[in-house]
Phi, psi and omega in degrees: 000138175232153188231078174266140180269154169207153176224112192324323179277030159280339178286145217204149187267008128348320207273337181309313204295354186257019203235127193298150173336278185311264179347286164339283214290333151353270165326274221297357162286340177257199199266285229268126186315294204293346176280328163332285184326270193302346167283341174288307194297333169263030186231001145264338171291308167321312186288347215252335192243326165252019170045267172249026230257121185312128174241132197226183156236125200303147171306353139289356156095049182267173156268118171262138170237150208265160162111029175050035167261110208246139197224162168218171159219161185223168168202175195163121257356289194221017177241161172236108150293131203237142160230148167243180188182153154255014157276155130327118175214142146234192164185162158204173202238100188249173163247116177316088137298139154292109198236177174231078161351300179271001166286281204302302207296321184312323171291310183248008199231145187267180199308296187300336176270281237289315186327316206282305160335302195301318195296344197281146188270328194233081201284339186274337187296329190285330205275314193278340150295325167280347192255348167272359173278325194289323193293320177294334170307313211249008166260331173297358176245005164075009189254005188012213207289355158329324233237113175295110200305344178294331184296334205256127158279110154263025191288288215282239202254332191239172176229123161265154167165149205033040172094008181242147173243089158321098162274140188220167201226119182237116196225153188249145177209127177048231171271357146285160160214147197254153156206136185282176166187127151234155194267357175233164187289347187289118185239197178287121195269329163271149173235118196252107169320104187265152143242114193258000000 
């Protein structure tokens, strides 16, 4: 699995031209620059790593690309997270806000993550390492929110189910915290800076 960053304010207006049709109109659709911002970028990181590669959707509306390359992306403030595998991956990327943890956590977190929140001397940090691990879990099984967020525990290190074991990986960067998921144990040894 490799985990690569990218940060908009690396985009340059060059980069649109280099992002497939359907990406474009993506952007242009939304309103708020910096949401702009970041659909371009991942839609120049999709080209520089899965090339022409035909992207469909799963029944669940994740994206797959064909030819067996399996990716997921996540973004938050001014970065585009990429994750690739030849597994099942997911990620997701968050910018660390001031929230009220055990408020929030009571709503998406089962018995075993909230114990591990109460329990924590640094509860946001704790709240926001289980909800980018349960999110990546639950785009790496390809069921995103279909998928009740209560059902999946990510207090330990792995989640199993229906004979598969997800494993995950959490690391803080600057004012983020990043967290992986692969269906297999080859997890990311790095999170790779792109400049594109």
């Amino acid at each position: 699995m490799r985990l690569l960053i990218a940060d908009t304010a690396d985009l340059r207006p060059e980069h649109s031209k280099l992002i497939s049709s359907a990406r474009a109109q993506k952007a242009a659709r939304y309103k708020m620059e910096d949401d702009k911002k970041r659909c371009i970028l991942a839609g120049v990181m999709l080209k520089q790593f899965l090339g022409d590669a035909e992207i469909t959707q799963n029944q669940y509306g994740k994206p797959v690309a064909k030819g067996g390359i399996c990716f997921n992306l996540s973004h938050s403030g001014s970065y585009v997270l990429l994750a690739l595998s030849d597994f099942d991956v997911g990620c997701d990327i968050e910018r660390v806000k001031q929230v009220q943890p055990l408020r929030l956590g009571k709503t998406v977190f089962c018995k075993n993550e909230l114990e591990l929140l109460e329990g924590s001397a640094d509860r946001l940090s704790a709240f926001y390492s289980l909800w980018t691990r349960k999110e990546a879990l639950i785009k790496c099984t390809g069921e995103g929110f279909y998928k009740s967020v209560k059902s999946v525990d990510v207090s330990g290190s792995f989640f199993e189910e229906n004979g598969l074991c997800y494993r995950f990986k959490t690391i803080c960067f600057s004012d983020y915290i990043i967290s992986a998921c692969s269906a297999k144990d080859k997890m990311f040894s790095e999170l790779e800076f792109l400049k594109i």
